[in-house]
N, C-alpha and C positions, 0 to 999 in steps of 0.2 A: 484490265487492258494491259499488256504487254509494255515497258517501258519504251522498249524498242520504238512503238507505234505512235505513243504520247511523244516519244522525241522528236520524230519525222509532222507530226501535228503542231508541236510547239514551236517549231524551225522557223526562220525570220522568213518574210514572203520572198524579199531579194532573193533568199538563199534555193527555195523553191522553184525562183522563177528559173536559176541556171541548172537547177538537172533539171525542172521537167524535162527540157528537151533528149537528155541522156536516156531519162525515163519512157519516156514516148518510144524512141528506136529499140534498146533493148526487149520492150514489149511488143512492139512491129515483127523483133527477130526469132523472139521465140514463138510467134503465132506460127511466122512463116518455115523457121524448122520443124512443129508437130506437122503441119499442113503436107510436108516437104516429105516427113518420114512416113507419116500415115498414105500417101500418094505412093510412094515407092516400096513399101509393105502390100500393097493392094493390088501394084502392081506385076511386081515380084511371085504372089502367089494364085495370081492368075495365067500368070506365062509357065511355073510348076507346073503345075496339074496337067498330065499328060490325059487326053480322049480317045480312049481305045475304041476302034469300030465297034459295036454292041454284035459280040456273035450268037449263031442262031446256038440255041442249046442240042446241046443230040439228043436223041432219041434213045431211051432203052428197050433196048430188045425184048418184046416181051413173046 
């Protein structure tokens, strides 16, 4: 286990209790920028794509 992760585990409950809430939004923020980007990538490359009328093919002369 990472020290890093023992140290956020072994941290007093007080000390917890005041970022959860830090914790919580920053997590709320980045849900809503992938959500935000993934939405606007989806969108962006659906307004691209240009639909040409399907024309008939010719005919070779035979």
């Amino acid at each position: 286990m990472p020290h890093e992760l023992r140290a956020i585990l072994g941290a007093p409950p007080d000390l917890i209790a005041k970022v959860a809430p830090l914790m919580a939004v920053m997590i709320i923020l980045i849900i809503c920028g992938m959500g935000w980007l993934i939405w606007r990538n989806r969108k962006l490359r659906h307004e691209r794509r240009h639909y040409t009328p399907k024309k008939p093919r010719k005919k070779r002369g035979n």
